[in-house]
MMTF fields as JSON, N, C-alpha, C and O atoms, coordinates in Angstrom:
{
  "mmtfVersion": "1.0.0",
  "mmtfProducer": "UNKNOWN",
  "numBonds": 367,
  "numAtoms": 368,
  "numGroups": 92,
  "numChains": 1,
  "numModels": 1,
  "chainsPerModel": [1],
  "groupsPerChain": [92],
  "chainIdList": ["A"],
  "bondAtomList": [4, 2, 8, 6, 12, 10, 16, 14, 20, 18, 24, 22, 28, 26, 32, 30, 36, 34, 40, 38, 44, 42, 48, 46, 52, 50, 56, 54, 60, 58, 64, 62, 68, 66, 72, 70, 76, 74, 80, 78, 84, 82, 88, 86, 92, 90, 96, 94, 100, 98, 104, 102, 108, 106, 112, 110, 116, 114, 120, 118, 124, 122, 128, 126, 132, 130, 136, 134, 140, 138, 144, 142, 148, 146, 152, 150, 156, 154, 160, 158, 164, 162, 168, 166, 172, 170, 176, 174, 180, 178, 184, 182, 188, 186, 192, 190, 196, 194, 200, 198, 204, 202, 208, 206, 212, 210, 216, 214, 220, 218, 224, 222, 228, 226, 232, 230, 236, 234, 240, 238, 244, 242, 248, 246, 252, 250, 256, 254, 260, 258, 264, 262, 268, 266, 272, 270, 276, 274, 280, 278, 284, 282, 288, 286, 292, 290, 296, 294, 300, 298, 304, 302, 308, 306, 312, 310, 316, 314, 320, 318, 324, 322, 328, 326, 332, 330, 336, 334, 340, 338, 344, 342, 348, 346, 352, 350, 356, 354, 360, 358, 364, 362],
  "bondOrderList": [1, 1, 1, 1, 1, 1, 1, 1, 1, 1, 1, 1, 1, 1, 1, 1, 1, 1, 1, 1, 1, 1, 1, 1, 1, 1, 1, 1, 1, 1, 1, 1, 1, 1, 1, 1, 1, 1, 1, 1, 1, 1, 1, 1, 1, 1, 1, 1, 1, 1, 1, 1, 1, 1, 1, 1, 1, 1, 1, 1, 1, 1, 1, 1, 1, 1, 1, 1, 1, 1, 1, 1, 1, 1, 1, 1, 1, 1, 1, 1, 1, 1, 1, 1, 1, 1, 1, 1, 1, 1, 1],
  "groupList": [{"groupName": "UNK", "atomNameList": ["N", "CA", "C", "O"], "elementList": ["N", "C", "C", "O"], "formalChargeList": [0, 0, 0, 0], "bondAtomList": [1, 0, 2, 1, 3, 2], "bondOrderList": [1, 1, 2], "singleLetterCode": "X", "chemCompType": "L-PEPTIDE LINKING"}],
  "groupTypeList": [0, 0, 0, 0, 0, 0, 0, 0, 0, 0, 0, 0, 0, 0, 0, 0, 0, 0, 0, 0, 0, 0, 0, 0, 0, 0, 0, 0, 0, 0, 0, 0, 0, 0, 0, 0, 0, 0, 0, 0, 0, 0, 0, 0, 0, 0, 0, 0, 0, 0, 0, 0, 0, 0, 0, 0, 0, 0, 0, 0, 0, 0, 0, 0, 0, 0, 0, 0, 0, 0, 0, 0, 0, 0, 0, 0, 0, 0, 0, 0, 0, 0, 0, 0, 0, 0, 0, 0, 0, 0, 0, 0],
  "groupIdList": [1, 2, 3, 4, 5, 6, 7, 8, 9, 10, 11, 12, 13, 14, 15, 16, 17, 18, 19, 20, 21, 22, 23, 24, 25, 26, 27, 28, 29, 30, 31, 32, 33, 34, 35, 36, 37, 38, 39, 40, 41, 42, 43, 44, 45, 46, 47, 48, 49, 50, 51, 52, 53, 54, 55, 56, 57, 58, 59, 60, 61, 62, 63, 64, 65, 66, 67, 68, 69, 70, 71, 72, 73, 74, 75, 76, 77, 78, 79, 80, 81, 82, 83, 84, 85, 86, 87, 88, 89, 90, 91, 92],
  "secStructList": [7, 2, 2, 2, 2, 2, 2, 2, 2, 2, 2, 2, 2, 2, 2, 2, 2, 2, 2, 2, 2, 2, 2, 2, 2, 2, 2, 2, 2, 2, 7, 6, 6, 1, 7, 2, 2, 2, 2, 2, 2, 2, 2, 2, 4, 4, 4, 4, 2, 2, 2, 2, 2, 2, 2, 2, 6, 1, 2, 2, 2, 2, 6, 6, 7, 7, 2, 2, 2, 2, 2, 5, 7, 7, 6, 6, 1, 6, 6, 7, 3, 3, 3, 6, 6, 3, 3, 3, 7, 1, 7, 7],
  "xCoordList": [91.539, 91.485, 91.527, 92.465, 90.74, 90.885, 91.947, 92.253, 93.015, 93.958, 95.091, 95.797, 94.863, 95.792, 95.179, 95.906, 94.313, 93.856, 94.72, 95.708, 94.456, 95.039, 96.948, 97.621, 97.264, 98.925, 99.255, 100.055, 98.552, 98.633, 98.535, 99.333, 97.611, 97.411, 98.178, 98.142, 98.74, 99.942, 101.336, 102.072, 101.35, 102.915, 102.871, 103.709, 101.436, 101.38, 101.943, 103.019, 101.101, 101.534, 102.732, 103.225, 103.418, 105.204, 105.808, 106.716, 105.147, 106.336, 105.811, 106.652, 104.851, 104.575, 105.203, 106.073, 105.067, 106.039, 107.834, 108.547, 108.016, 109.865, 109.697, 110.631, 109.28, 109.08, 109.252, 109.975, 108.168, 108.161, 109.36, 109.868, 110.266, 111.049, 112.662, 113.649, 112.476, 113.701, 113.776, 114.641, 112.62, 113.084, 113.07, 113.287, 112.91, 113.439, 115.012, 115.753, 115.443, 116.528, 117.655, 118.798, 116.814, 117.482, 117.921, 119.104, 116.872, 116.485, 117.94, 118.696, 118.167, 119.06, 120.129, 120.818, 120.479, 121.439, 122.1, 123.317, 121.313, 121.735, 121.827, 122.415, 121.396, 121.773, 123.255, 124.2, 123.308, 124.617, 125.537, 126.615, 124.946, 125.66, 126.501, 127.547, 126.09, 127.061, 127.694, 127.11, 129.263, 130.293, 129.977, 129.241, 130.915, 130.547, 130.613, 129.723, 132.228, 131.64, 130.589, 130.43, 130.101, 128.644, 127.253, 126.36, 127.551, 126.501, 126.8, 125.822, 127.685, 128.086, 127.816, 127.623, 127.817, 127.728, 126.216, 125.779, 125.201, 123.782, 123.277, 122.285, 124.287, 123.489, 124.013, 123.465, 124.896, 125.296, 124.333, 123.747, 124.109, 123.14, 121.628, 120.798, 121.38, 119.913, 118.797, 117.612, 119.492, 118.566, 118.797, 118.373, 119.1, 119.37, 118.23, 118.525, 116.83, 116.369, 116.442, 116.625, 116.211, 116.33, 117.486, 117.377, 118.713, 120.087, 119.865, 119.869, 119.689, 119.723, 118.364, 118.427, 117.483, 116.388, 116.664, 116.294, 117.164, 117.378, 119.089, 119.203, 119.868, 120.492, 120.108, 120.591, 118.957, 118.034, 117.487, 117.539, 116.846, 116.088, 117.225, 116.872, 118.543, 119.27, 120.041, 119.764, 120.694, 121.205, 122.074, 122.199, 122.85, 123.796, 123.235, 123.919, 122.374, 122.018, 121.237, 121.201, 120.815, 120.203, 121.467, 121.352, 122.628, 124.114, 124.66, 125.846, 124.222, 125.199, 126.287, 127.203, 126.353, 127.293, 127.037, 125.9, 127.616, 127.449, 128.2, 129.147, 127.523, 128.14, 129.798, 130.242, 130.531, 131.831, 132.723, 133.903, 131.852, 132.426, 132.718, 133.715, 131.881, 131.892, 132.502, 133.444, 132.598, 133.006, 134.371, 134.937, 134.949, 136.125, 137.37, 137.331, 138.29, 139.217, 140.693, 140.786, 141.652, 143.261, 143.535, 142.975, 144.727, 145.033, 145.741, 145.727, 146.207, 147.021, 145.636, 145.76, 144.365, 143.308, 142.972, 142.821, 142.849, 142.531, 141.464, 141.35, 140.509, 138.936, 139.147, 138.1, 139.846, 139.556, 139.972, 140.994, 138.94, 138.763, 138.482, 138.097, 138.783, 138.365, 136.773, 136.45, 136.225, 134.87, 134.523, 133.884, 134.702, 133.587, 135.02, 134.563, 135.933, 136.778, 137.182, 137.946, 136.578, 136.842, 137.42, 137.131, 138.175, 139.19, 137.661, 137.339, 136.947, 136.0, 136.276, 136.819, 135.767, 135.317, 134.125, 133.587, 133.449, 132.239, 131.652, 130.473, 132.4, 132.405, 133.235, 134.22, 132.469, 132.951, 132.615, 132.882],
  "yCoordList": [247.841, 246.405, 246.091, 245.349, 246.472, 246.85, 246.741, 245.84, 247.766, 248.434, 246.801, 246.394, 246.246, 245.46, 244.271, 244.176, 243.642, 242.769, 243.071, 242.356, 244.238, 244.801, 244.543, 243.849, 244.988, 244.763, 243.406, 242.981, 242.521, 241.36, 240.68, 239.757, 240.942, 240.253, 240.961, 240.478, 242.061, 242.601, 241.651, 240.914, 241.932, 241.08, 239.46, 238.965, 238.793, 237.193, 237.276, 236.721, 238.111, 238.749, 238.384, 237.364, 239.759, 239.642, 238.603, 238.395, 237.558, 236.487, 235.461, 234.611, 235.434, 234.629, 234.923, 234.15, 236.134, 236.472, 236.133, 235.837, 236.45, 236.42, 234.872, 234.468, 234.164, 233.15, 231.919, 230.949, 232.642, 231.989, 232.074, 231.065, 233.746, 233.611, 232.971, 232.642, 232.943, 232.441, 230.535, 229.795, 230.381, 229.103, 228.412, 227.227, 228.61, 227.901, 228.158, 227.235, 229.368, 229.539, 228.891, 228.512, 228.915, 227.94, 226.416, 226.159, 225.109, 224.766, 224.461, 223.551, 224.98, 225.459, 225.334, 224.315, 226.605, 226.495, 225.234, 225.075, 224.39, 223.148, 221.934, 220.944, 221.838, 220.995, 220.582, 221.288, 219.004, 218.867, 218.363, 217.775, 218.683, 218.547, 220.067, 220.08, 221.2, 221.849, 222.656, 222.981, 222.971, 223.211, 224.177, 225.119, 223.821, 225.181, 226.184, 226.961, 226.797, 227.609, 228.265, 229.483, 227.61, 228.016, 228.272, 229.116, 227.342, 227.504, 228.884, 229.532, 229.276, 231.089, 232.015, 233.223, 231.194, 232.696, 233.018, 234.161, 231.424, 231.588, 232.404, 233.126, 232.209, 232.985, 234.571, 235.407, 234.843, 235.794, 236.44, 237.477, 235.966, 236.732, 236.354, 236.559, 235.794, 235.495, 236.801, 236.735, 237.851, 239.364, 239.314, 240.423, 238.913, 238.995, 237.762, 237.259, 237.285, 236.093, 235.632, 234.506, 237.032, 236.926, 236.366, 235.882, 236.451, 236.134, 234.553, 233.708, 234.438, 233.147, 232.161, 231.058, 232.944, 232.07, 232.104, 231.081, 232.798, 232.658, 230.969, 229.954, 231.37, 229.84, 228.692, 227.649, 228.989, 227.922, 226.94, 225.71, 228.024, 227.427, 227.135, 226.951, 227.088, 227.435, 225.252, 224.411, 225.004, 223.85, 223.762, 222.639, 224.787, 224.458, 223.89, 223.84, 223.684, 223.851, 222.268, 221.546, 221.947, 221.113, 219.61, 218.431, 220.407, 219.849, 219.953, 219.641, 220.396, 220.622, 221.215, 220.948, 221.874, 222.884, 224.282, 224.752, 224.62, 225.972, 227.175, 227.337, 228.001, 229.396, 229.97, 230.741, 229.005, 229.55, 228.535, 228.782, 226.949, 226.173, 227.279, 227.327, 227.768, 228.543, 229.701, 229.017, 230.658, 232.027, 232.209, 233.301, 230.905, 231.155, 231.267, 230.658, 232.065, 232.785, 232.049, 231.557, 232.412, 231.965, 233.37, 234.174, 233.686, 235.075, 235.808, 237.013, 234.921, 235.793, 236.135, 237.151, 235.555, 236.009, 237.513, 238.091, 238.199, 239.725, 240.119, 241.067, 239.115, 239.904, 239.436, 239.639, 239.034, 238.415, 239.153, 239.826, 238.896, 240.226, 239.38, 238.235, 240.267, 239.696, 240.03, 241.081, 238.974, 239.203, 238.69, 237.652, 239.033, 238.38, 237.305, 236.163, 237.268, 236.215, 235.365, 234.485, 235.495, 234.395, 235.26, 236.435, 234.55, 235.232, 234.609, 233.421, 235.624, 235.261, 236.41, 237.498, 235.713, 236.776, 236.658, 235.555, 237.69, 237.572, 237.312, 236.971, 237.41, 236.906, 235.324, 235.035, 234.46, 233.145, 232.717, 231.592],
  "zCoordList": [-22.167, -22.39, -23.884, -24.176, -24.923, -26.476, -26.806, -27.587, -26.245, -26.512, -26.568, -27.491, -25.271, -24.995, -26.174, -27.163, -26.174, -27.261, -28.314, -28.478, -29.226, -30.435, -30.223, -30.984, -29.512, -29.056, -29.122, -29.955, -28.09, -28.349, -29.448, -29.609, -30.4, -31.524, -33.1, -34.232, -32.691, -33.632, -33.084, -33.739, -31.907, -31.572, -32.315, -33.068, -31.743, -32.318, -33.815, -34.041, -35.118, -36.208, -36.317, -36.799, -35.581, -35.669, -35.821, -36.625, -34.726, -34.174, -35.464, -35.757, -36.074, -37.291, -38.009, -38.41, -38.499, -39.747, -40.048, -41.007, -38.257, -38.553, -38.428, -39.121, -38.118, -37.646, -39.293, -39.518, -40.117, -41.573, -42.11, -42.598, -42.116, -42.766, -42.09, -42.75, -40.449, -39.796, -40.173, -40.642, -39.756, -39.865, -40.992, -40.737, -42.143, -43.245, -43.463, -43.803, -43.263, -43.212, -42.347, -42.601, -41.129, -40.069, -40.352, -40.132, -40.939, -41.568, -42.767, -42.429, -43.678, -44.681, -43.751, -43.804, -42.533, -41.877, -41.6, -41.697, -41.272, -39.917, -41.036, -40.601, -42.279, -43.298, -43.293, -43.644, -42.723, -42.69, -44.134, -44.051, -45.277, -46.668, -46.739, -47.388, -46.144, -46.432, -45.241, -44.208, -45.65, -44.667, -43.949, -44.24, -42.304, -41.628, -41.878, -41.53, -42.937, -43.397, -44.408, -44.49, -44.937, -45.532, -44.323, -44.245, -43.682, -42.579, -41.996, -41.623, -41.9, -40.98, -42.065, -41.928, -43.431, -44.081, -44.4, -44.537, -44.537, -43.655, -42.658, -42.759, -41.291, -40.232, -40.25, -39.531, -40.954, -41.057, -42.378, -42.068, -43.763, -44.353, -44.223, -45.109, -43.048, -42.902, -43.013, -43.343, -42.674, -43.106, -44.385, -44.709, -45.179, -46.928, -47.588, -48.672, -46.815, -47.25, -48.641, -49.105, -49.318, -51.149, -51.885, -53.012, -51.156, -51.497, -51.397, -52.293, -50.147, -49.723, -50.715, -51.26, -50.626, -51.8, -52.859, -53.436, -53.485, -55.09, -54.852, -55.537, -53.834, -53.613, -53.589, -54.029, -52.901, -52.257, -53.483, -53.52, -54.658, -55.455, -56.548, -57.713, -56.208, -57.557, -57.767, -56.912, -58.714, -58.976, -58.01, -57.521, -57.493, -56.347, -54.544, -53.521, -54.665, -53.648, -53.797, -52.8, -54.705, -55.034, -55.154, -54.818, -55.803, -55.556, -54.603, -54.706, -53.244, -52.21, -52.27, -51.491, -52.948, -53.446, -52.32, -52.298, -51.831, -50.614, -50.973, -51.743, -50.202, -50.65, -51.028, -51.879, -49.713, -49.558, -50.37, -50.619, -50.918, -51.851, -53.441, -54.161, -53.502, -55.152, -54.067, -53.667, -53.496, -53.227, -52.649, -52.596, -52.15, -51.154, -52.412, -53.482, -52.032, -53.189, -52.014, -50.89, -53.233, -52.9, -52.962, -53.707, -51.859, -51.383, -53.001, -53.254, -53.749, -54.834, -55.602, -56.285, -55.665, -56.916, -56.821, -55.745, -58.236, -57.931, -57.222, -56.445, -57.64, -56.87, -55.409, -54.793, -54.828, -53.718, -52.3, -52.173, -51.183, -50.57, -48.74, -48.504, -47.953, -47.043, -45.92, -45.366, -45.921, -45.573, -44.469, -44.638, -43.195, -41.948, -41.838, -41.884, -41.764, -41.486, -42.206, -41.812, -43.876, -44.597, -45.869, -46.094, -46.544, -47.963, -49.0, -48.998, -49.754, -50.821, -52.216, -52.402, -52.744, -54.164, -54.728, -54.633, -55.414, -55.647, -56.5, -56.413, -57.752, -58.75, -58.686, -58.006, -59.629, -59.503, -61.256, -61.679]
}
């Protein structure tokens, strides 16, 4: 019975924790100032929270400015590469 208490109250834990860091991100996601594709490249680096927070807190974001607005590349640019379905570069 112990046993199960302790389990139970590690899992609650869990579901707090992913919980803090999913839904702000989510949150971010569903912001309709920026484009769908920015929103995919959200749910797609949502395991990257640090990427996405250092955006979060940055002037672009504050500008509505989104990921794939600054990252999306024209097929002739050198750095430009294809990622998850979208033509980007990483440098900007």
């Amino acid at each position: 019975m112990r046993r199960q208490k302790m389990r139970k109250k590690v899992y609650v834990l869990l579901a707090l924790a992913v919980g803090l860091i999913v839904l702000p991100l989510s949150a971010t996601a569903a912001d309709p100032r920026f484009s769908k594709e920015t929103r995919e490249c959200l749910e797609c680096h949502v395991d990257m929270p640090g990427l996405v927070k250092q955006w979060e807190d940055s002037a672009h974001w504050n500008a509505g400015v989104g990921c794939y607005e600054c990252h999306k590349a024209n097929k002739g640019d050198k750095d430009a590469m294809k990622h998850n379905g979208f033509r980007v570069a990483i440098i900007v």
